[in-house]
MIMI-47645 format. One record per residue (C-alpha): residue number from 0; x, y negated, z negated; residue in three letters. Coordinates in Angstrom, 1 decimal, always signed. Each point is the difference from the previous one (the first is absolute). Layout:
 seq      X      Y      Z type
 NUM      X      Y      Z  ALA
...
//
This chain:
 seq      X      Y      Z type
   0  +88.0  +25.7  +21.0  UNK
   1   -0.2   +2.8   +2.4  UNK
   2   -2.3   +3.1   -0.9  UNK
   3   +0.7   +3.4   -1.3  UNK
   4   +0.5   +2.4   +2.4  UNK
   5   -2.8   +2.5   +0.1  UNK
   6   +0.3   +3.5   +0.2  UNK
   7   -1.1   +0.8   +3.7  UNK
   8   +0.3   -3.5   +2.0  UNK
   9   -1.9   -0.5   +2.6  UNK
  10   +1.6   +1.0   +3.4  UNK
  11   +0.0   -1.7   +3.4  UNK
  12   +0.8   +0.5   +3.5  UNK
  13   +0.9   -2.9   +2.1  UNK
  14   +0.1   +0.4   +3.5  UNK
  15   +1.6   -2.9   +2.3  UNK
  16   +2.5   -0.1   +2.5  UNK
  17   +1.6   -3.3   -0.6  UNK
  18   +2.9   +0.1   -2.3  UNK
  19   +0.1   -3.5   -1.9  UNK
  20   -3.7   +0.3   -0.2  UNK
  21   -0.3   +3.5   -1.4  UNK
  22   +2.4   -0.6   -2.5  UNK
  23   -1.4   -3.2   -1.2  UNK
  24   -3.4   +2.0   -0.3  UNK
  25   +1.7   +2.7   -1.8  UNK
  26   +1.8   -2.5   -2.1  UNK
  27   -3.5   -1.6   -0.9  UNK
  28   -2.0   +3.0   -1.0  UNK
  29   +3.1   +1.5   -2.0  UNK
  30   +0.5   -3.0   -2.0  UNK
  31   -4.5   +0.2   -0.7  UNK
  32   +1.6   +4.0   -1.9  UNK
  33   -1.4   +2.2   +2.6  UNK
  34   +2.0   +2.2   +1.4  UNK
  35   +0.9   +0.3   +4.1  UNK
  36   +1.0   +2.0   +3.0  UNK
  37   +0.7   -2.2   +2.7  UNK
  38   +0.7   +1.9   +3.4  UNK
  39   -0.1   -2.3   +4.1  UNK
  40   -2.8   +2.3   +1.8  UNK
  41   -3.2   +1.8   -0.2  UNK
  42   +2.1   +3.6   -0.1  UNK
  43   +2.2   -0.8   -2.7  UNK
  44   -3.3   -1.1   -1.8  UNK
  45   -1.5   +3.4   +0.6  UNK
  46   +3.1   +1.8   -1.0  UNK
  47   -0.2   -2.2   -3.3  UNK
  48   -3.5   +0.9   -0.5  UNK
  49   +0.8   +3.7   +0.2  UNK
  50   +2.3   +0.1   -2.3  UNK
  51   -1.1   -2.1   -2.5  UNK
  52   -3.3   -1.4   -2.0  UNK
  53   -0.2   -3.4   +1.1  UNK
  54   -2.8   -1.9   -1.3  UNK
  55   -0.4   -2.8   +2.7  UNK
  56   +1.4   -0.8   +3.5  UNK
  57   +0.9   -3.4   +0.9  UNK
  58   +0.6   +0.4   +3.9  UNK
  59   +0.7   -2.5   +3.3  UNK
  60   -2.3   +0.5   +2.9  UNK
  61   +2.2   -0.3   +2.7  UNK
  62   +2.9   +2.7   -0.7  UNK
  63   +2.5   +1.7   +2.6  UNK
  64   -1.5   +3.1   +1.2  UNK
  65   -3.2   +0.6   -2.1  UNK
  66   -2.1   -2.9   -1.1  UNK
  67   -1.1   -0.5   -3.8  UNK
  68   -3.7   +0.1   +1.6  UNK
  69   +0.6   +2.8   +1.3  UNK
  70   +2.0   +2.0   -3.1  UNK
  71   -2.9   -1.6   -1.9  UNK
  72   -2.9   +1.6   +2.5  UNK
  73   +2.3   +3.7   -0.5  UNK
  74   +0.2   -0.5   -3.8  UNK
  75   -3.7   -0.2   +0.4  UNK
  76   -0.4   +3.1   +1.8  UNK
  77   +2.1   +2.0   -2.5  UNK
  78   -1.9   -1.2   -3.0  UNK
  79   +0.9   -0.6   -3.1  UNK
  80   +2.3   -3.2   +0.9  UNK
  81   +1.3   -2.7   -2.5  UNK
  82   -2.1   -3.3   +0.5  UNK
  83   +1.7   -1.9   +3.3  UNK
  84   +1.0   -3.7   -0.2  UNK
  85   +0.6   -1.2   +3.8  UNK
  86   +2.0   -2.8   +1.2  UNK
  87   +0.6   -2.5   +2.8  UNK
  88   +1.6   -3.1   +1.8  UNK
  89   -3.1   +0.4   +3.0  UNK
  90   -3.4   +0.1   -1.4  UNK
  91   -3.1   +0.2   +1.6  UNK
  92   -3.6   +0.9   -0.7  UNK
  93   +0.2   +3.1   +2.0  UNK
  94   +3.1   +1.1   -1.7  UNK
  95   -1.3   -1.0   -3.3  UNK
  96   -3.4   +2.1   +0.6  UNK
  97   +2.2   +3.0   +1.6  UNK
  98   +1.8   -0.2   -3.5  UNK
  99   -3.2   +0.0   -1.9  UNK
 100   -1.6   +2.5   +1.9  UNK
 101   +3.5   +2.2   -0.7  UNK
 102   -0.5   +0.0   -3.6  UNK
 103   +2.6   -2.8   -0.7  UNK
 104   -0.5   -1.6   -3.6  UNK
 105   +1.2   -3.3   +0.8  UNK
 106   +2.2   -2.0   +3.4  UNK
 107   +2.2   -2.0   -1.2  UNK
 108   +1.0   -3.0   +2.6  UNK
 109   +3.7   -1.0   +0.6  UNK
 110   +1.2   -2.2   -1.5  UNK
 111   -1.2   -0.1   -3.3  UNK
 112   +1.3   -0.5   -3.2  UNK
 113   +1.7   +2.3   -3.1  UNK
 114   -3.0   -1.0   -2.5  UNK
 115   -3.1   +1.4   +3.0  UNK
 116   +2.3   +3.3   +0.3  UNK
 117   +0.2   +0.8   -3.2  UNK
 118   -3.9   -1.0   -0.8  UNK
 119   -1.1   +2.4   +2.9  UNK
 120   +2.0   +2.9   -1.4  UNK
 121   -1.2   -0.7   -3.6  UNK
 122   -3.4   +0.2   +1.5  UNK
 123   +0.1   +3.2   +1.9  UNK
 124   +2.6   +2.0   -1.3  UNK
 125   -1.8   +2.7   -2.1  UNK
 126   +2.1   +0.3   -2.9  UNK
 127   +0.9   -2.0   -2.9  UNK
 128   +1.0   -3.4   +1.6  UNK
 129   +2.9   -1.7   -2.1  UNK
 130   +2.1   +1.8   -2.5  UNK
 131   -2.6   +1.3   -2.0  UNK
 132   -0.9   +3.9   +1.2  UNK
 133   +1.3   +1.6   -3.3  UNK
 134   -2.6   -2.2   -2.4  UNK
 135   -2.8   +0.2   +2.6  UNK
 136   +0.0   -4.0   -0.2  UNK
 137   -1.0   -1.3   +4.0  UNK
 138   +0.0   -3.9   +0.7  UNK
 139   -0.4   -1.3   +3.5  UNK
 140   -1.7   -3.2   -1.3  UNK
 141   +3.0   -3.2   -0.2  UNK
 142   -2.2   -0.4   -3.4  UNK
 143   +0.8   +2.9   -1.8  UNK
 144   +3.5   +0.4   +1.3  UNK
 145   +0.5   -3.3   -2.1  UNK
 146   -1.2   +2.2   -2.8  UNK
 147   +2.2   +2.5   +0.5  UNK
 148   +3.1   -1.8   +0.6  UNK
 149   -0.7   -1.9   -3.2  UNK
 150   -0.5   +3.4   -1.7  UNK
 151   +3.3   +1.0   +1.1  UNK
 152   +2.1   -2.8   -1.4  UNK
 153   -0.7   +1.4   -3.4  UNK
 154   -0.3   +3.8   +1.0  UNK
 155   +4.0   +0.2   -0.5  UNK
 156   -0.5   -0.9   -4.0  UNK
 157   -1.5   +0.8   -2.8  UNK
 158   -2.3   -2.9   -0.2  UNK
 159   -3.8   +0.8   -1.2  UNK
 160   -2.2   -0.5   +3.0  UNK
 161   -3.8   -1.0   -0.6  UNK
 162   -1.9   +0.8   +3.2  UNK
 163   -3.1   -1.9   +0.3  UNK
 164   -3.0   +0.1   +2.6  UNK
 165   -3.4   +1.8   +0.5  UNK
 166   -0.7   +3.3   +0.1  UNK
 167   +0.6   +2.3   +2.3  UNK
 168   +2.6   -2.3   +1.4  UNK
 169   +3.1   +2.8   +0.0  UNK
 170   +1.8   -1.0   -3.8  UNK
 171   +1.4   +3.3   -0.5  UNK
 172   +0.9   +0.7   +3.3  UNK
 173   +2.1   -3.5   -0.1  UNK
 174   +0.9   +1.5   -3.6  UNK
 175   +1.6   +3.1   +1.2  UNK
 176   +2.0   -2.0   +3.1  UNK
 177   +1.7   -2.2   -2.5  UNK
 178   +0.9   +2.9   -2.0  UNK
 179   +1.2   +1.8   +3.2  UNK
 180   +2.0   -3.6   +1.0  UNK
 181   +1.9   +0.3   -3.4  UNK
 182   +3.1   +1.7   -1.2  UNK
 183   -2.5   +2.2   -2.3  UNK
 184   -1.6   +1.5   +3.4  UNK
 185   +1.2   +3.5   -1.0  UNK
 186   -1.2   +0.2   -3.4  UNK
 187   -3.9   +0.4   -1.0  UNK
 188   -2.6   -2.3   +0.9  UNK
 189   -2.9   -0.2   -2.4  UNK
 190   -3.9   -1.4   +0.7  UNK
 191   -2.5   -0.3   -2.5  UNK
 192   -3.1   -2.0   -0.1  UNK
 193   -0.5   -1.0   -3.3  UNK
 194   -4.3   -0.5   +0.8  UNK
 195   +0.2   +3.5   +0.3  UNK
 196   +0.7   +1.5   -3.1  UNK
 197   -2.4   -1.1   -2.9  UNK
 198   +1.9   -2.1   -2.8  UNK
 199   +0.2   +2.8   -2.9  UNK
 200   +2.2   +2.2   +2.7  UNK
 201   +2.1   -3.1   +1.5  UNK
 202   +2.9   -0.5   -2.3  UNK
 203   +1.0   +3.7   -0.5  UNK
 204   -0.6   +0.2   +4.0  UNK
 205   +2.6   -2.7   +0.0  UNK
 206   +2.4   +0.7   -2.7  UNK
 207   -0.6   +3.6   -0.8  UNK
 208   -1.1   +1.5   -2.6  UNK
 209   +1.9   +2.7   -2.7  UNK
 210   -1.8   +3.2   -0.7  UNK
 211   -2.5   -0.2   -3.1  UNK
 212   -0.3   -3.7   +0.7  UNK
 213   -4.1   +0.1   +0.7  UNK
 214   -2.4   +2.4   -0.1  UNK
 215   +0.5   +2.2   +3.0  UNK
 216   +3.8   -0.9   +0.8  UNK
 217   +1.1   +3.7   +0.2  UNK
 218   +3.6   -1.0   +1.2  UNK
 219   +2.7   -2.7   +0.7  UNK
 220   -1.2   -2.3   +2.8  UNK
 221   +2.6   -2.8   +1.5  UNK
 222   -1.8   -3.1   +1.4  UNK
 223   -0.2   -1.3   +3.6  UNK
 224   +3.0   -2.4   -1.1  UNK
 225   +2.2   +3.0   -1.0  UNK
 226   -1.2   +1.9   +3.2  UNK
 227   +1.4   -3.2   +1.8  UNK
 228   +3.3   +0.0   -1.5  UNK
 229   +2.5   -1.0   +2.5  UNK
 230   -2.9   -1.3   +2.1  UNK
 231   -3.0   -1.5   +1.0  UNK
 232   -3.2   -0.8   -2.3  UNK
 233   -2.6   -1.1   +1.8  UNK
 234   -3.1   -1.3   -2.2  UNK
 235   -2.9   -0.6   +2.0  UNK
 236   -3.1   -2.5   -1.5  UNK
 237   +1.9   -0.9   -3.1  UNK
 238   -1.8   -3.1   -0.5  UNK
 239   -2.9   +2.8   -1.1  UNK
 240   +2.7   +1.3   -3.1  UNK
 241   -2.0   -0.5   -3.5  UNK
 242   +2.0   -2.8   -2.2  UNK
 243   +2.0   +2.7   -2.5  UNK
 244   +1.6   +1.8   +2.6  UNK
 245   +0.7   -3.5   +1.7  UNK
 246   +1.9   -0.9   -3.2  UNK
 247   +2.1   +3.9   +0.3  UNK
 248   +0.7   -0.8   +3.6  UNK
 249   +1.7   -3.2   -0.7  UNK
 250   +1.8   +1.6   -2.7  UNK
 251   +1.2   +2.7   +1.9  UNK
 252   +1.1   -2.2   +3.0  UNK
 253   +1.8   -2.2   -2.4  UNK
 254   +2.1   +2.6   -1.7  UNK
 255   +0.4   +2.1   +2.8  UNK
 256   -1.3   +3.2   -2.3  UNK
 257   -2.9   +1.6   -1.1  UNK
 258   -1.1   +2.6   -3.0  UNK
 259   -2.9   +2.6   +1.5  UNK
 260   -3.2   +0.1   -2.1  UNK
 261   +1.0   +1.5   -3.1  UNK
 262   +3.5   +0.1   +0.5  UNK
 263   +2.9   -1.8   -2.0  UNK
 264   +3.0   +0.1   +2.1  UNK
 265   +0.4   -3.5   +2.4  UNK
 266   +0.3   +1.6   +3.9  UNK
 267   +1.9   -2.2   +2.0  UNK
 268   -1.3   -0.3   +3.5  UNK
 269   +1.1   -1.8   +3.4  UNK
 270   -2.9   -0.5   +2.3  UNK
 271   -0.7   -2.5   +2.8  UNK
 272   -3.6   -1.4   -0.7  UNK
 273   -2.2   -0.8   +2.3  UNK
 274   -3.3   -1.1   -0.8  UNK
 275   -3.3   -1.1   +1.9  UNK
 276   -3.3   -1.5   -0.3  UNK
 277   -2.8   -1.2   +1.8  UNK
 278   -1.1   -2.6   -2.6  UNK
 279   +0.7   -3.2   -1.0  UNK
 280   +2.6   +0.7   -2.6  UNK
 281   +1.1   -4.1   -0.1  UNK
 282   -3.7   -0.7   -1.2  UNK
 283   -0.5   +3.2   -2.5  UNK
 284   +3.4   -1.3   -1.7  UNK
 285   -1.5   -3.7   +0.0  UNK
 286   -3.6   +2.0   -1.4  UNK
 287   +2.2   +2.3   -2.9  UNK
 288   -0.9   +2.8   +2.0  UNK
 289   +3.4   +1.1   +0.7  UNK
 290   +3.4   -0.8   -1.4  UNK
 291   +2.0   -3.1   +0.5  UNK
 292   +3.1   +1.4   -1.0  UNK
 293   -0.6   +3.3   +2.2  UNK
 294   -1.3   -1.9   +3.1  UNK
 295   +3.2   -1.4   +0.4  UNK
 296   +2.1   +2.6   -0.9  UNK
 297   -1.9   +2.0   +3.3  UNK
 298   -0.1   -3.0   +2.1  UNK
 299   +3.6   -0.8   +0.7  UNK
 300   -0.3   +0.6   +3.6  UNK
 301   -3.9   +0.2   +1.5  UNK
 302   -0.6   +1.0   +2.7  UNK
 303   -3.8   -0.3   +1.7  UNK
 304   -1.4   +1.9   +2.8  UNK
 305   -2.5   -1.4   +2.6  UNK
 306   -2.9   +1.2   +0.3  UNK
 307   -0.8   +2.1   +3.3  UNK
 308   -2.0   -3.1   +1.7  UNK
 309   +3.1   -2.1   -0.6  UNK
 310   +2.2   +2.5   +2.2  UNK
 311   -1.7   +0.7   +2.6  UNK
 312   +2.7   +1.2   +1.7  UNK
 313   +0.3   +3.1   -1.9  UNK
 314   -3.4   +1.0   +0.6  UNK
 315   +0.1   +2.0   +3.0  UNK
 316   +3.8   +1.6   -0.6  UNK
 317   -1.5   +1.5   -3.6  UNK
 318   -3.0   +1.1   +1.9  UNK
 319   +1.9   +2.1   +2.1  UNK
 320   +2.6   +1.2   -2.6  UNK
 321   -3.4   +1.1   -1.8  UNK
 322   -1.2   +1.7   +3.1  UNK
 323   +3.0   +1.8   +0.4  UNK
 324   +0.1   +1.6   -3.8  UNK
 325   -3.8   +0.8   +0.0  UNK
 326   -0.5   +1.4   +3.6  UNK
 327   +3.4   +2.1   -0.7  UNK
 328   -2.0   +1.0   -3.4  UNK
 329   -3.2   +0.3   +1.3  UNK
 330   +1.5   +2.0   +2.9  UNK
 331   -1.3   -2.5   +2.7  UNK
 332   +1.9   +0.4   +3.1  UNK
 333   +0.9   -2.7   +1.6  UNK
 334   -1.7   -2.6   -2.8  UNK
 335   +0.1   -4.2   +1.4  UNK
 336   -1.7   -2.9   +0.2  UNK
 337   -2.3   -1.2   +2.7  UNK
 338   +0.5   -3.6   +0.6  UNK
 339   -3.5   -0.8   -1.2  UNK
 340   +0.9   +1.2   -3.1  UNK
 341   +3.1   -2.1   -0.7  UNK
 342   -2.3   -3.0   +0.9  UNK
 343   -2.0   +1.3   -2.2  UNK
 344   +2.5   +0.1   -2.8  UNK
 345   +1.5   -3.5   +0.5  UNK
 346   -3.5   -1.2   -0.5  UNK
 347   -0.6   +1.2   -3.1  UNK
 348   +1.4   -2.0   -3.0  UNK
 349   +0.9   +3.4   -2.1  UNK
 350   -1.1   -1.3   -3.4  UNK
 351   +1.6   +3.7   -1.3  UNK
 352   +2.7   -1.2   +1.8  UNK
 353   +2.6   +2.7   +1.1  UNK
 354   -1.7   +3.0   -2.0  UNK
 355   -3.4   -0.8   +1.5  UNK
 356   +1.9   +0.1   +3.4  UNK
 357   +1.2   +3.4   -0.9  UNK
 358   -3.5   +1.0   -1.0  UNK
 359   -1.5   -1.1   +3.1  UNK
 360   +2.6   +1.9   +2.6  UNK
 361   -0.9   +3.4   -2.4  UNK
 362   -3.8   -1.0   +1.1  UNK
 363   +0.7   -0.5   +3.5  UNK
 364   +2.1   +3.3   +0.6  UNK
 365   -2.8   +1.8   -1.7  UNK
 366   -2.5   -1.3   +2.3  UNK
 367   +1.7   +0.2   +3.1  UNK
 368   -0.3   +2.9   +2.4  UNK
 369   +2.8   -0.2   +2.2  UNK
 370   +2.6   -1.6   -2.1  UNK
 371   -0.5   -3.8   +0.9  UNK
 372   -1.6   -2.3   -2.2  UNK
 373   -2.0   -2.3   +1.4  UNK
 374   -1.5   -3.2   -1.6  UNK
 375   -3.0   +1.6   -0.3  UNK
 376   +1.4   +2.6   -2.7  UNK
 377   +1.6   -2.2   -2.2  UNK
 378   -3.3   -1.0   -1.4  UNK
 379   +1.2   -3.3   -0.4  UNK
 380   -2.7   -3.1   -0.7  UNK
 381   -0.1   -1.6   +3.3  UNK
 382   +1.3   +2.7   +1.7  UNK
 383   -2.2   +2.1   +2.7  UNK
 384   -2.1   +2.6   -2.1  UNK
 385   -0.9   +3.2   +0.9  UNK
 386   -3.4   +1.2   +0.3  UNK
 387   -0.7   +1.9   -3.5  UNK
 388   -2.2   +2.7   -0.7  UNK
 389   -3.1   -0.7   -1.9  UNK
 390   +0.7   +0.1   -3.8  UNK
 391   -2.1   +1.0   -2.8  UNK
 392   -0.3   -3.5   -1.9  UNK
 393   +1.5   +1.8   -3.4  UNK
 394   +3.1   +0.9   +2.5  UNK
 395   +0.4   -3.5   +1.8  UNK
 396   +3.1   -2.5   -1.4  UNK
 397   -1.3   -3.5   -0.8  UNK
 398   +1.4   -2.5   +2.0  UNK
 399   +2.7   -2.8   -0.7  UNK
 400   -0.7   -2.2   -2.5  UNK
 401   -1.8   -3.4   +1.6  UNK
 402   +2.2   -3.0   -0.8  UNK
 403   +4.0   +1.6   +0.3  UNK
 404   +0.3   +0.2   +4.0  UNK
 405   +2.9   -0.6   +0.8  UNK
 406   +0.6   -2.8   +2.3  UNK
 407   -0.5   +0.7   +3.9  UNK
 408   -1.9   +3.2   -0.9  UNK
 409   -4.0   +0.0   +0.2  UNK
 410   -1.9   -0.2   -3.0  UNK
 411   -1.4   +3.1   -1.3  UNK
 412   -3.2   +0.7   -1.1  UNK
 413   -1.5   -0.9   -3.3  UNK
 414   +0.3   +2.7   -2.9  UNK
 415   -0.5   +0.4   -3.4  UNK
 416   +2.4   +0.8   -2.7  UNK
 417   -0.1   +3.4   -2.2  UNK
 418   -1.3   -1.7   -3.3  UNK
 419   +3.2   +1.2   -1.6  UNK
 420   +2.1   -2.5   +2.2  UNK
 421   +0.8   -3.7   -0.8  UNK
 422   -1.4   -1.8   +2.7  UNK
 423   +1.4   -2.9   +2.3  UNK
 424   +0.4   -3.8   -1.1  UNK
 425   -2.6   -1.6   +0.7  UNK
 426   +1.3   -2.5   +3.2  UNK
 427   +0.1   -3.3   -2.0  UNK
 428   +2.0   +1.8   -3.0  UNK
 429   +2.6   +1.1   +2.7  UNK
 430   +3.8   -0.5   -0.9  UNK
 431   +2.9   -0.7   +1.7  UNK
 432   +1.0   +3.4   +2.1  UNK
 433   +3.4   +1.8   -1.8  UNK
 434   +1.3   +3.5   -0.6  UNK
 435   -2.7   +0.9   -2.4  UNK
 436   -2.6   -1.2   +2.2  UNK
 437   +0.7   +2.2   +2.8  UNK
 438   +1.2   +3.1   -2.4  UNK
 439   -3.8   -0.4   -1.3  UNK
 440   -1.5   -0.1   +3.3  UNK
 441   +1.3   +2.6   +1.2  UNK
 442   -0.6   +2.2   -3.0  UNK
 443   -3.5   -0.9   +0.0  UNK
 444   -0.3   +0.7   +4.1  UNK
 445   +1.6   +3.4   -1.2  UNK
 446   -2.6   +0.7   -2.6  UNK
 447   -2.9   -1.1   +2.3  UNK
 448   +0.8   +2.5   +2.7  UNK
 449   +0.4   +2.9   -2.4  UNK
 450   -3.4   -1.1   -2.2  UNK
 451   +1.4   -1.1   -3.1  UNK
 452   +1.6   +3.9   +0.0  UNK
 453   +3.1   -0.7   -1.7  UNK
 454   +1.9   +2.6   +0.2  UNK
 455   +0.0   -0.2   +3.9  UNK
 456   +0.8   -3.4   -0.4  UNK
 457   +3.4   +0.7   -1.9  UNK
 458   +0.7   +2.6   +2.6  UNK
 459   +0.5   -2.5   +2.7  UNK
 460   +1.0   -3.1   -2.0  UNK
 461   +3.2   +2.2   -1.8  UNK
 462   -1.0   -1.0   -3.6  UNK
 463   -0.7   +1.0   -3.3  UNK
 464   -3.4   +0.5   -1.1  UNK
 465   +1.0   -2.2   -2.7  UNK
 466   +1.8   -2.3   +2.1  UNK
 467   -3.6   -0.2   +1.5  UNK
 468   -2.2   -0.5   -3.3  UNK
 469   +2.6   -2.4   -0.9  UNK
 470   -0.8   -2.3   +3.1  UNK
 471   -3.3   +0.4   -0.1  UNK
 472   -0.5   -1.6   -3.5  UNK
 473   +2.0   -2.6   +0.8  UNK
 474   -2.1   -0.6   +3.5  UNK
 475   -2.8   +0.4   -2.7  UNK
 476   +1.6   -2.5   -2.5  UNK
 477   +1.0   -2.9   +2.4  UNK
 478   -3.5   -0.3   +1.6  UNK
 479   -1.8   -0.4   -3.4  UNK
 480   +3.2   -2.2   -1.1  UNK
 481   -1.1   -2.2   +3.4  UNK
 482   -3.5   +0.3   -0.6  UNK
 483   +0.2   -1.5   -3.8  UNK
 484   +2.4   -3.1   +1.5  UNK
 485   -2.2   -1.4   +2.7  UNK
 486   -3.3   +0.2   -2.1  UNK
 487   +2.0   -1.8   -2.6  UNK
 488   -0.2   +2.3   -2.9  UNK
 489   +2.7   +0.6   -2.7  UNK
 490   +0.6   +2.1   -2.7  UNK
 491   -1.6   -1.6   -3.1  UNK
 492   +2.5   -1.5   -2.5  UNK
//
């Protein structure tokens, strides 16, 4: 199934002089959804450029008149040039370093195939890359496009979609690019995260509320799913819903209405639902934690996203997209990435997955004086570090917990747990590695580097407080549940 259009495509110019081959090229990248200018020389590529945004140039060396090396060396000169993409039947190392040296992103060698085209254009061209600009969705990585193209099969429908995978790993951004693939795309998307909002406020947050109906309900208020009407409702972290409003969704998916708190009158509704978590909702059904009967009513088409370290591919493309928002933001002319510092990011195994990414470009542009980030100001573990100024030891972070390196990263140094924090299994109590695992790791890591301060540590994991205390118990609760089991103790009868 092909992809939405987005609202601005990304646009090429291809420059060669051969007419089969340039219209096989063009053929090729028009069929990947970008958009293309195809012209036969170096001038009509300048023309193009000049009256146009073009947001990559795919070009031939060897060209009547001017060369592509040397368009590309005059591009250069003017500044503020498109990233350049050369070609050619006739390589050699000199050419190859003359390209290199000319600011070309990539040399392509003739012949070569539709697939190696299309993956070096994916890779350098700095706008969304695939049909997905208008939901802010990027995928480079063959992994996720599966994802995607499997999210699109049901994007047409009204199926419920239950996105799964850890946090951080883009849910609601896949959310809203299903809802923008569907024949509701017009109409009203709606997010909530249901951690968010504490249980006594969730139901009329969902279903409304009628004026009168609790103490300090000063008016009518419609519900996210009457907000939604028409649309898209998006509920983020529903596995966290309390059991009586699990019991009113279900209702309300099942008879396609709703009554607001306090109200009498049956509102009819038509919403596409869309739900995600990053638990394991198959084993709080099989636990009573969460309903049978609603599970499956959600589940009819999942859908569950890689983690970051899976899709490697994506890594450095979302980078860049992320340096291009924040250094326009941040007003940071001319923001990029040294080459050390995508090394840097590849090597890192992104436990935050791709809002830790996010985080850690923010860091680097605010470190950076001359608007490239270089390894050393991602403050990455593993990664160069810079040389920091003496601390006071009430100011100075504690390290990474000992025992949660990733692999291929150096061990850090040993620290001790605020008291307030549940700490690590104990090696020889050590599970099987799954979602939960790694969602715990990481929120630990988070709470180490902030020192147990929690309200920095929602901040940059994108949770409730509650969401927090909530996992925290249950950290608590499963470690004394362990503990009890291997010394062999049981409740009495």
């Amino acid at each position: 199934m092909s992809s939405t259009a987005p609202a601005t495509a990304t646009h090429l110019l291809l420059v060669e002089d051969d007419h089969d081959l340039r219209d096989a090229l063009e053929s090729t990248l028009r069929r990947a959804h970008w958009e293309v200018t195809a012209v036969d020389c170096a001038e009509a590529g300048l023309a193009a450029l000049q009256s146009r945004d073009v947001d990559l140039v795919v070009s031939d060396i060897r060209l009547p008149g001017m060369t592509g090396l040397a368009m590309l060396e005059l591009l250069r000169a003017r500044g503020g040039h498109p990233p350049v993409v050369l070609m050619t039947a006739h390589a050699d190392a000199v050419l190859a370093i003359s390209a290199l040296k000319a600011g070309a992103r990539d040399l392509l060698l003739k012949p070569f195939g539709a697939e190696q085209l299309v993956d070096v254009v994916r890779r350098h061209a700095p706008a969304q890359h695939s049909a997905t600009a208008a939901s802010g969705l990027l995928c480079c990585d063959p992994v996720m496009r599966g994802v995607v193209a499997r999210a699109e099969r049901a994007a047409p429908t009204d199926a419920s979609i239950l996105l799964g995978g850890e946090s951080g790993a883009g849910k609601e951004v896949m959310a809203r690019h299903i809802h923008l693939a569907s024949r509701r795309a017009s109409a009203p998307f709606v997010a909530i995260n249901c951690a968010a909002i504490p249980d006594t406020l969730l139901e009329a947050t969902l279903f409304g509320h009628e004026k009168g109906s609790f103490t300090g309900a000063t008016r009518q208020q419609p519900g996210k799913f009457e907000q939604a009407h028409g649309g898209t409702l998006f509920l983020d972290e529903i596995g966290e819903l309390p059991p009586g409003t699990q019991v009113k969704l279900l209702r309300v998916l099942q008879e396609r209405s709703l009554e607001r708190l306090g109200g009498h009158s049956p509102i009819a509704i038509d919403i596409r639902l869309i739900t995600a978590t990053n638990r394991d909702l198959a084993a709080d059904v099989a636990s009573g934690r969460f309903r049978e009967d609603l599970y499956y009513r959600l589940a009819v088409f999942p859908v569950l996203l890689p983690p970051l370290r899976d899709r490697p591919g994506d890594i450095a493309p979302l980078a860049r997209s992320f340096v291009q928002r924040y250094g326009r933001s941040f007003g940071i002319a001319d923001a990029r990435l040294s080459a050390a510092a995508e090394a840097a990011l590849h090597q890192h195994r992104w436990p935050g997955n791709v809002r830790e990414l996010e985080n850690t470009i923010q860091r680097g542009l605010l470190l950076t004086d001359n608007g490239c980030i270089d390894a050393v100001h991602l403050e990455l573990p593993g990664a160069p570090q810079a040389a920091a100024p003496r601390q006071d030891a009430t100011d100075a972070l504690p390290a990474q917990r000992p025992g949660l390196t990733a692999p291929h990263e150096p061990a850090a140094p040993p620290s001790v747990l605020p008291p307030a924090l549940p700490p690590a299994l104990p090696a020889e109590q050590a599970r099987p590695r799954n979602v939960r695992d790694v969602e715990r790791e990481h929120i630990l890591d988070v709470l180490q580097q902030v020192g147990g301060n929690r309200r920095a540590a929602i901040a940059i994991l994108g949770i409730s407080e509650r969401a927090l205390r909530y996992k925290l118990k249950a950290y608590r609760e499963s470690d004394a549940e362990t503990t009890t089991a291997d010394a062999g103790i049981t409740d009495p009868p």
